[in-house]
N, C-alpha and C positions, 0 to 999 in steps of 0.2 A: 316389805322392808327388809326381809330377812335376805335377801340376793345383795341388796344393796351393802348391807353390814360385811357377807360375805366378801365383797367384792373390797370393799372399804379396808377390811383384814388381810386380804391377799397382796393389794396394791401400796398398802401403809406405808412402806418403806419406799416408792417409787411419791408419792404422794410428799414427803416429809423432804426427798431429797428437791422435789420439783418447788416446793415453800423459802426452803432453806437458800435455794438456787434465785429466787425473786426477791428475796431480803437481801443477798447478796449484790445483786445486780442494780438492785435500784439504792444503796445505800454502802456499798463499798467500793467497788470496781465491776465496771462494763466497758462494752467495744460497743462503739458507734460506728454507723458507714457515713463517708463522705459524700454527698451527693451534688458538691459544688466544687469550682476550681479557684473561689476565691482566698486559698492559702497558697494556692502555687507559689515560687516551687517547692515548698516546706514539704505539703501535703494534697498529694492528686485525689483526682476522682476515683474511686474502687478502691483506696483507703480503707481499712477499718483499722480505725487505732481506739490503743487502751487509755480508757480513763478514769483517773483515783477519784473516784468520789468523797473519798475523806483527805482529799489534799486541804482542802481549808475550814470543812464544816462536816461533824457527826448529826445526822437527820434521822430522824423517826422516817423507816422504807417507808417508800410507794407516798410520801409526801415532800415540800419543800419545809416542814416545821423545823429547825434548828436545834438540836439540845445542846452543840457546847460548839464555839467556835475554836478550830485547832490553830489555823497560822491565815497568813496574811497571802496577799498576791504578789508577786515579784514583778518587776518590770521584763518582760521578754517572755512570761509564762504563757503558753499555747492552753485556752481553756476552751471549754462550754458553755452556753451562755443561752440561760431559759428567757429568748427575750421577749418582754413585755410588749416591746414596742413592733418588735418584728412579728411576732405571734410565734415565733419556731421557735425552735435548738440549734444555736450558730457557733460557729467556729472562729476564733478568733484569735490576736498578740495583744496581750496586755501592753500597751503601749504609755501612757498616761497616769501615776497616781495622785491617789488624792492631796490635793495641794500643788500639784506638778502645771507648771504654764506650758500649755503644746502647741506649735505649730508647724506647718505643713509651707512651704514654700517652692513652687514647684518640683513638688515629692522629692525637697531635700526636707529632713527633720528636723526641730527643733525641740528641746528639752530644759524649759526655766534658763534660755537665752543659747545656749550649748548644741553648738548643730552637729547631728550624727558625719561622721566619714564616708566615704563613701569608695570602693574598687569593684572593678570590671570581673566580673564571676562568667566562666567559659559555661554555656549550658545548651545542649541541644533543644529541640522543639519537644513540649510535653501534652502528655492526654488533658484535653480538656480545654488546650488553647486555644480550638478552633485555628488554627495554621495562622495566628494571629502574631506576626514577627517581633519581638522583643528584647529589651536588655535588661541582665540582668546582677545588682549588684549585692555586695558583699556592705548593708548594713549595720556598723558601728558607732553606738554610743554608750559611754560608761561598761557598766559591766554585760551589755547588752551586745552580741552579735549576730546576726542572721542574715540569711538570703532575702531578695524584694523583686520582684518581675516589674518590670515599668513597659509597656504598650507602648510600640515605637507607632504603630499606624491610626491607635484609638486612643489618646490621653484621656483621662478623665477630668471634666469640669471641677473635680476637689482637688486638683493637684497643690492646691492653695488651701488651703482653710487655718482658721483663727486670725491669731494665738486668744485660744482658751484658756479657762481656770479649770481643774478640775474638782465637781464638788467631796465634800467628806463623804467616805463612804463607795465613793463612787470609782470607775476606772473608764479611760478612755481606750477604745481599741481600735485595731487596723489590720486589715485582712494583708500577705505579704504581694497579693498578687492586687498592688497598691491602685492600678486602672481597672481595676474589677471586681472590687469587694463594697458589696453590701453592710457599712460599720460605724462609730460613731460620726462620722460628717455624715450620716443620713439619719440615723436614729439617737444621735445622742449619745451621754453618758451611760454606763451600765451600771446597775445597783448592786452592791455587794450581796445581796440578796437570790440576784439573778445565774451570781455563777454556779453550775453543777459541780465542775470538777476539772481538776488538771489533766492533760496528754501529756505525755514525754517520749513513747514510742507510737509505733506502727506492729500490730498484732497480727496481718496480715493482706494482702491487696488482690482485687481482681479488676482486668483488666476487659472493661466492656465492648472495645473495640475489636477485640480479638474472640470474642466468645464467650468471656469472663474466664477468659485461663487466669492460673494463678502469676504474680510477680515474683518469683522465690528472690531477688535482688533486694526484696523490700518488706522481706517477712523477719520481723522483730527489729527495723532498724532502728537507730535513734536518730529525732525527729530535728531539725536543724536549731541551735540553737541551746538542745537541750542541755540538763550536766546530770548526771549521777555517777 
């Protein structure tokens, strides 16, 4: 026992900072890596962006228990999403809130009757699209602006869906890369419950096609959409 103590005493401060460093990470702010394309063109593959953990909810680390709820979702917030339904950690736009009527009409948007605008955004081909030819526009509604990839060669069978209600509590999401995301037209509403936390940058990117060099164009940008 006594090597152990020794060793216990030697390392205490590397020990304290690596505790410190997990309370941290799981209860205020981490960086996740992206390992899907379904945010194009917001947010690529080899992505790691930063996310507040305490943008809506203060948690007891290393669980989802709640101690004080801080603020609400926004419409256009890029979050995290422990989904139930999916079984993962998804990436998602808060699209829908609670009370909000949504529809989708061939991936023009609708918002409690209010269809978003819609202009022509010049964009070369990106990682992760599989060479898959696209256009891509600059969506607008209300306080709401962002980028949306639309699949000229693969439409997706939801280019349609609703108009839904969205329940209390609940938000409706949509991935921007609108022919390729896995989001509520498959799983449904998200539980306010389910969200981890807010993005608004990019921490850093590596690029897997290339070797995983780094992106230095894409290290600390802010993430489309975002404000601060």
């Amino acid at each position: 026992m006594k090597p152990v103590k020794n060793l216990l005493g030697e390392y205490k401060g590397v020990l304290v900072f690596m505790a410190l460093m997990v309370v941290f990470r799981s209860a205020i702010a981490d960086y996740n890596m992206v390992p899907s394309g379904s945010m194009l063109p917001t947010v690529l593959i080899g992505d790691r962006i930063l996310v507040d953990k305490m943008a809506y909810d203060l948690r007891v680390p290393l669980t989802h228990i709640r101690i004080a709820r801080l603020n609400e979702p926004k419409r256009g917030d890029i979050v995290t999403v422990d989904s139930k339904q999916a079984g993962e950690l998804l990436l998602k736009r808060v699209i829908g809130l609670p009370g909000d009527v949504v529809e989708l009409r061939e991936n023009v948007l609708y918002i409690n009757g209010q269809a978003a605008s819609y202009s022509r955004a010049a964009m070369q081909a990106l990682p992760g699209d599989g060479g898959d030819p696209a256009a891509y526009r600059d969506e607008r509604l209300g306080g709401m602006s962002h980028l949306v990839r639309l699949s000229e060669s693969h439409p997706s069978l939801h280019s349609s869906y609703g108009p839904v209600v969205v329940p209390a509590d609940h938000y409706l999401m949509l991935g921007d890369n609108r022919d390729n995301s896995a989001d509520s037209r498959f799983y449904g509403f998200f539980g306010r419950d389910e969200l981890m936390g807010r993005t608004r940058r990019i921490a850093f990117s590596l690029d897997a096609e290339r070797g995983y060099l780094p992106r230095f164009d894409r290290t600390g940008r802010l993430l489309d959409g975002a404000i601060e």
